[in-house]
N, C-alpha and C positions, 0 to 999 in steps of 0.2 A: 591560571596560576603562574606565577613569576619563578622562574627556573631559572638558578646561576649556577654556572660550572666554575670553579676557581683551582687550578692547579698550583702548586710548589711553584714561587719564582725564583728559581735557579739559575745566575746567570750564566748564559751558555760559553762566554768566552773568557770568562773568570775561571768558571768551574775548568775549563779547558787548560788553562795555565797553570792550576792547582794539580791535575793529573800530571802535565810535563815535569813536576819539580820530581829530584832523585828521592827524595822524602815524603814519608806519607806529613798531610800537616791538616790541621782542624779547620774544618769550613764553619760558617755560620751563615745560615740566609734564612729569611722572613718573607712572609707572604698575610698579606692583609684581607679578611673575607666580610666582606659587608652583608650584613642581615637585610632580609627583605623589607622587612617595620622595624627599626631599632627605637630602643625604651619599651619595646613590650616584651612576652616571655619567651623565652627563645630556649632552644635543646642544641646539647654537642657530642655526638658519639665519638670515641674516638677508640680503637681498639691495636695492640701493637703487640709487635711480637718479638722483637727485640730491642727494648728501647725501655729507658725511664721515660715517667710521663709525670709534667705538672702541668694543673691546671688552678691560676691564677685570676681572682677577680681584679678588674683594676677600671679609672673613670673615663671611658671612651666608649664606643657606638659599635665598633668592628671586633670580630674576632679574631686576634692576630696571634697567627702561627711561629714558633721560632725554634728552628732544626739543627741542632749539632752533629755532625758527626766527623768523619776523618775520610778524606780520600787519600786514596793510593796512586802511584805510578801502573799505569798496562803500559804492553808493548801493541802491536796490530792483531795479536794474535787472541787478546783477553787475560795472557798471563803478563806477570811482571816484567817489567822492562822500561829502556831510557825513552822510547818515543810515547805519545801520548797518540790513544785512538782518539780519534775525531767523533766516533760515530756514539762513544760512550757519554757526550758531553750532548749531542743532539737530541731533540724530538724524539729522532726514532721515526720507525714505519709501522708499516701494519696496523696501524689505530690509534698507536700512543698519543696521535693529539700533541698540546704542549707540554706533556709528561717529563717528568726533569729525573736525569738519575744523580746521586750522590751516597757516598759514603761506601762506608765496608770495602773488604777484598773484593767483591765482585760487584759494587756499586750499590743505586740503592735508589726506589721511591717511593714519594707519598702524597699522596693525592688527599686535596679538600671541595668537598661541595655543599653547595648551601643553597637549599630548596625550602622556601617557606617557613624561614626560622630556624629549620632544622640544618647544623651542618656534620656534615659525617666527614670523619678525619681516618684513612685508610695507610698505612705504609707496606702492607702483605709482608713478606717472609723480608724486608727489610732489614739492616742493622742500621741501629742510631746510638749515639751518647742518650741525648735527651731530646724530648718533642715539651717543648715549653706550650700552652694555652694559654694568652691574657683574654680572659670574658668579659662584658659592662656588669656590671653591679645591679644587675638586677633578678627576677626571679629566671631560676636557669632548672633545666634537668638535666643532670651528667649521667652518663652513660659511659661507663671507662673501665676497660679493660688492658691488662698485662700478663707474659707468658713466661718469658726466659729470663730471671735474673735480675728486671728492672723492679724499681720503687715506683708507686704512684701516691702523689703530694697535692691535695686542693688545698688554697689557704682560699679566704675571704671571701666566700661563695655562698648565697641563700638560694633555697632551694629544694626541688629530687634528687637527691647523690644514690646512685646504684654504681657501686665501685668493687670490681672483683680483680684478683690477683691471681698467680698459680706460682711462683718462684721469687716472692719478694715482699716487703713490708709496704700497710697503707697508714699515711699519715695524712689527717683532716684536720685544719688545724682553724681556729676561728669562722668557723659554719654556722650555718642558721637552717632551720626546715627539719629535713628527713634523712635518714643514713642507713642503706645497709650495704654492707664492708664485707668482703669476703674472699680470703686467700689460704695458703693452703700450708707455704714455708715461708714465714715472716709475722711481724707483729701488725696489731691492729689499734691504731693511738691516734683517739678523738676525740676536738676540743668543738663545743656545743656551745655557741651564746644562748641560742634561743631554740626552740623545737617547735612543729607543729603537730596541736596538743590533741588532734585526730590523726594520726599516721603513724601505724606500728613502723618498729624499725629492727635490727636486727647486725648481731657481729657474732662473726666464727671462724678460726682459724684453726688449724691441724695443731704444727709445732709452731706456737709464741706466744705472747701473752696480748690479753684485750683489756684497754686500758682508754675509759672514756671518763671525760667529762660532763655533765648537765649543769643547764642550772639550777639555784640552788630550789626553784618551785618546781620541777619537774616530778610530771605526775605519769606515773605508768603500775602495770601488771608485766611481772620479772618471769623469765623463766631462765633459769642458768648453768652454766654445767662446766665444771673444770676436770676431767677424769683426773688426772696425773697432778694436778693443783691446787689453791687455793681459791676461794673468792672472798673482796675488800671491799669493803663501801664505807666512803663516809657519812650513807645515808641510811638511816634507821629505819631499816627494813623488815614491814610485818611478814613474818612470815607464815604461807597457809598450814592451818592446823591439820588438817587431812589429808595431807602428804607424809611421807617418811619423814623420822624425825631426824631434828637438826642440831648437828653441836653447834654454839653461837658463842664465843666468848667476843672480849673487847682487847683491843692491842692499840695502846694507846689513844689515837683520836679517830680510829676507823675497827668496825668488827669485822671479825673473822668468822664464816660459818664453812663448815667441813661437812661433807654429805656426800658419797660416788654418786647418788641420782642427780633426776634434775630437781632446783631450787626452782622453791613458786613461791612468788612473793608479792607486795606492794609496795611502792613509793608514793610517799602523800598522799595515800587513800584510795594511791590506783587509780589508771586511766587506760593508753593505747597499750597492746600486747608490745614486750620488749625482747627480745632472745638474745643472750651471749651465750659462747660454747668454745671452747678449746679443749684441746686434746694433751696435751702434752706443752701446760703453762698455766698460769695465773688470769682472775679476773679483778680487773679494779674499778669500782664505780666510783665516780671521785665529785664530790659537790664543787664547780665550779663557781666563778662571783656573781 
């Protein structure tokens, strides 16, 4: 089995002259991971702990990584100061390999490897502005994860999207395939070309609202729940008889049904299990084109 190890290209004597300045100032560097077969299906974990993250379809073979963050001035000591350590720009020892640090008050790395299609994107207790992902355009499984404060943003991706959050909003924005979304403080706002019309899917957030698009054939079995909110669809939704009943009126070109349980329902007759659920917001089902 073909095994590549691909680290952060950081350059070491760039990065070096970025720490010497008396100013912290914004780095940018890229690192380019090539797939073991490109054009076939390929998966990207990426999980972060202080950082936005997007993840970008775009027409190339590689998955190119692109790292913002800020570095600071050290003295030799690790705290602030006019000289630049040397050793904070290097390798490193003990195992780091070509490990690169950047960013933050106390620096910072992130490591990419790509074994068999699959690449796993790592920064551990790191700080970053943003970790950018451009993928090929082909069938992809994301895997993406955020902790502290950032956003996570896929535009143009077909595919498995499993995308959880814990302090931030997730935005999908022209997706194809499968989606479940899930964070905890922040909104959940998906736009849906196409779906895959066997794969349940699934959105829930704590405090904010869930706010998806389908298109406009999109066939599922609804289960929904807004404690503190409303749920919208522009889609004429049957709803099961053997459930609790439902207030349902019309407000202008989308209905409104009110109920503290959960809503069970169908779209166009029903198909894969769908789940939305918020806590403390609104749900929107919106007919896309």
């Amino acid at each position: 089995m073909k095994r590549i190890a691909v680290f952060v290209l950081l350059m070491v004597f760039s990065f070096g002259r970025v720490l010497a300045q008396t100013e912290a100032k914004e780095i940018k560097e890229q690192m380019v991971v090539p797939l073991s077969e490109p054009g076939k299906a390929f998966k990207v974990i990426a999980h972060v702990m202080h950082s936005s993250l997007r993840v970008v379809g775009y027409e190339g073979k590689d998955v190119v990584i692109n790292v913002t963050g800020e570095a600071h001035k050290r003295d030799a000591s690790g705290g602030s100061g006019s000289n630049a350590s040397s050793g904070n720009a290097s390798s490193g020892s003990g195992g780091s390999g070509s490990m690169r640090r950047i960013g933050g008050n106390s620096g910072g790395e992130i490591t990419a490897e790509e074994d068999n299609n699959t690449v796993t994107i790592n920064t551990g207790l790191s700080r970053f502005s943003m970790i950018e992902v451009k993928v090929p355009q082909g069938t992809a499984t994301l895997n993406l994860g955020a902790i502290n404060d950032g956003s996570i943003v896929v535009e143009n991706v077909s595919g498995q999207l499993e995308v959880n959050n814990v302090n931030g909003p997730i935005t999908l924005t022209n997706v194809a395939g499968s989606v479940v979304a899930t964070t905890v403080n922040g909104d959940v706002v998906v736009g849906l070309k196409s779906v895959d019309p066997q794969a349940p899917m699934a959105f829930s957030t704590l405090n904010g609202k869930i706010d998806v698009a389908f298109p406009p054939a999109f066939k599922a079995n609804l289960k929904l729940k807004a404690e503190h909110g409303d749920i919208f669809s522009d889609f004429d939704i049957e709803v099961a008889h053997d459930k609790p009943n439902v207030n349902k009126s019309s407000e202008g070109h989308m209905y409104k049904i009110n109920i503290d349980e959960w809503v069970y329902g169908k779209i166009n007759g029903g198909g894969p299990e769908m789940m939305m659920k918020t806590t403390f917001g609104s749900v929107y089902i919106r007919k896309g084109k």
